[in-house]
C-alpha positions, -999 to +999 in steps of 0.1 A: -014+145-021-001+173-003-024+186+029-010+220+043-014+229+082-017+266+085-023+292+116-018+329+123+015+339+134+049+324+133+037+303+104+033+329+081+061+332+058+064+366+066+061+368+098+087+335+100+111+359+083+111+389+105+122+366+134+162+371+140+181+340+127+188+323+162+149+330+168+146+312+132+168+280+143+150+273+177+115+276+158+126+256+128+140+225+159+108+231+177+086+223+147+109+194+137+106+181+174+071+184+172+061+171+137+086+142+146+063+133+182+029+140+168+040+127+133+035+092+155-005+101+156-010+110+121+009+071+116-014+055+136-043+073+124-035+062+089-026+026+095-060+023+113-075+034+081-056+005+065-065-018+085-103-009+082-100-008+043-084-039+035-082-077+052-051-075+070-030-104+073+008-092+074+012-070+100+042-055+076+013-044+050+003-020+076+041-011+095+048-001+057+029+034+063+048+056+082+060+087+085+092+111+082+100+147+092+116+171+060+138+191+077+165+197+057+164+233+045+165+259+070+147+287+055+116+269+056+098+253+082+099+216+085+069+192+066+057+160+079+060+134+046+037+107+053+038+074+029+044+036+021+066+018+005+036-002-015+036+014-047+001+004-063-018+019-020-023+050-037-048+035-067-071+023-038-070+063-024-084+074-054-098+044-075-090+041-110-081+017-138-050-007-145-050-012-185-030-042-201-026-077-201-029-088-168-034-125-150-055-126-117-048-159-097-075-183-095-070-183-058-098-179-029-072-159-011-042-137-017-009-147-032+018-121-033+030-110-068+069-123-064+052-160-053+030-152-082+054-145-105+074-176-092+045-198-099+044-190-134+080-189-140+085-222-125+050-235-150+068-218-176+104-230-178+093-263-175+064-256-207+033-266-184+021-229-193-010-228-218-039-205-225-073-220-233-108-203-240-137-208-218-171-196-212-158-163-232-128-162-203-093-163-215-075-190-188-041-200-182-036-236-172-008-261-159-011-301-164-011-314-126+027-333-129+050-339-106+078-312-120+053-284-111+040-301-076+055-270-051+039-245-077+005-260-081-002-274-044-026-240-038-043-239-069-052-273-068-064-270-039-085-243-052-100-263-079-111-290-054-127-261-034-147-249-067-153-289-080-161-306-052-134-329-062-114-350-035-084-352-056-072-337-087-055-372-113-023-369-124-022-352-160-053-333-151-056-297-160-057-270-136-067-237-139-040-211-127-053-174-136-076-155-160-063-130-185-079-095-185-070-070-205-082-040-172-090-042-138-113-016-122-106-005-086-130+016-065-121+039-039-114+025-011-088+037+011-093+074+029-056+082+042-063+122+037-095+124+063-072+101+085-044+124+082-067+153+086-086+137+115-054+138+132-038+172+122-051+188+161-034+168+182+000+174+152-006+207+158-009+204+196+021+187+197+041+214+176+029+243+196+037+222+230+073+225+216+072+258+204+060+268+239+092+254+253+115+270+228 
């Protein structure tokens, strides 16, 4: 996504050009300076977002947008990148679908993909891994032993939630995740009308250093 913040005057590649090179410098560290204080707004206005789409729990989900001034090349005038270092956030900016064979935890609440993927190694190595048909659902499930105790603890506890259960018997089979072959996410996340909500006080900021230049 690329959002471009345009005015009359100085900004106009043309008019950016006819300025002497010393001219050209102090313009160029003015909108650096600029972008790089009210950069910190647009930040804030896109982790709010975040934090309105989504439960938050970590606060490092949301710290993991932030922002960085492109400054590099002197014959054009600085950008403001803003990202995060979550690569799947952008799916939930525009919606889509995730094709292939994928296992969604039987969990009431998140697990994070590397404990995830720990889980099921762990079930794996030790061959308490199987795949059973149910109700037209594709499951995988895990014996409850005591080799795979740290893995199962939460999705046993899970199974007592959906049971009623008050204890799950040794040897008993517990489900761990259902195989889908697509998940479907809608649009949930708005970063560009946060970013553009907050482009006015950017610019403000830019043209307070410009003044000064």
């Amino acid at each position: 996504m690329k959002i471009n913040l345009t005015t009359a005057g100085l900004f106009e590649p043309r008019q950016f050009a006819a300025w002497s090179t010393a001219r050209r410098q102090a313009i160029h560290q003015a909108v650096a300076r600029g972008m790089q204080s009210g950069g910190r707004e647009v930040r804030d206005a896109a982790r709010a977002q975040m934090r309105s789409a989504f439960t938050v729990k970590r606060s490092s989900f949301v710290s993991s947008m932030h922002t960085q001034v492109l400054d590099k090349k002197p014959d054009r005038l600085p950008a403001l990148w803003v990202g995060s270092k979550i690569p799947w956030l952008g799916l939930h900016e525009k919606g889509g679908t995730v094709a292939g064979n994928l296992l969604i935890p039987l969990l009431p609440g998140r697990i994070g993909p590397k404990r995830f993927k720990a889980v099921i190694d762990g079930l794996m190595r030790s061959g308490n891994a199987f795949f059973v048909k149910k109700d037209g659902k594709v499951l995988l499930m895990a014996e409850n032993i005591r080799d795979n105790a740290s893995q199962l603890t939460r999705f046993k506890r899970a199974e007592r939630g959906r049971t009623g259960a008050k204890q799950i018997k040794r040897g008993q089979e517990v489900p761990i995740a259902v195989l889908v072959k697509s998940v479907t996410l809608k649009r949930r996340l708005d970063l560009a009308g946060a970013v553009r909500g907050a482009l006015p006080r950017l610019a403000k900021a830019i043209q307070h250093e410009l003044v000064k230049s």
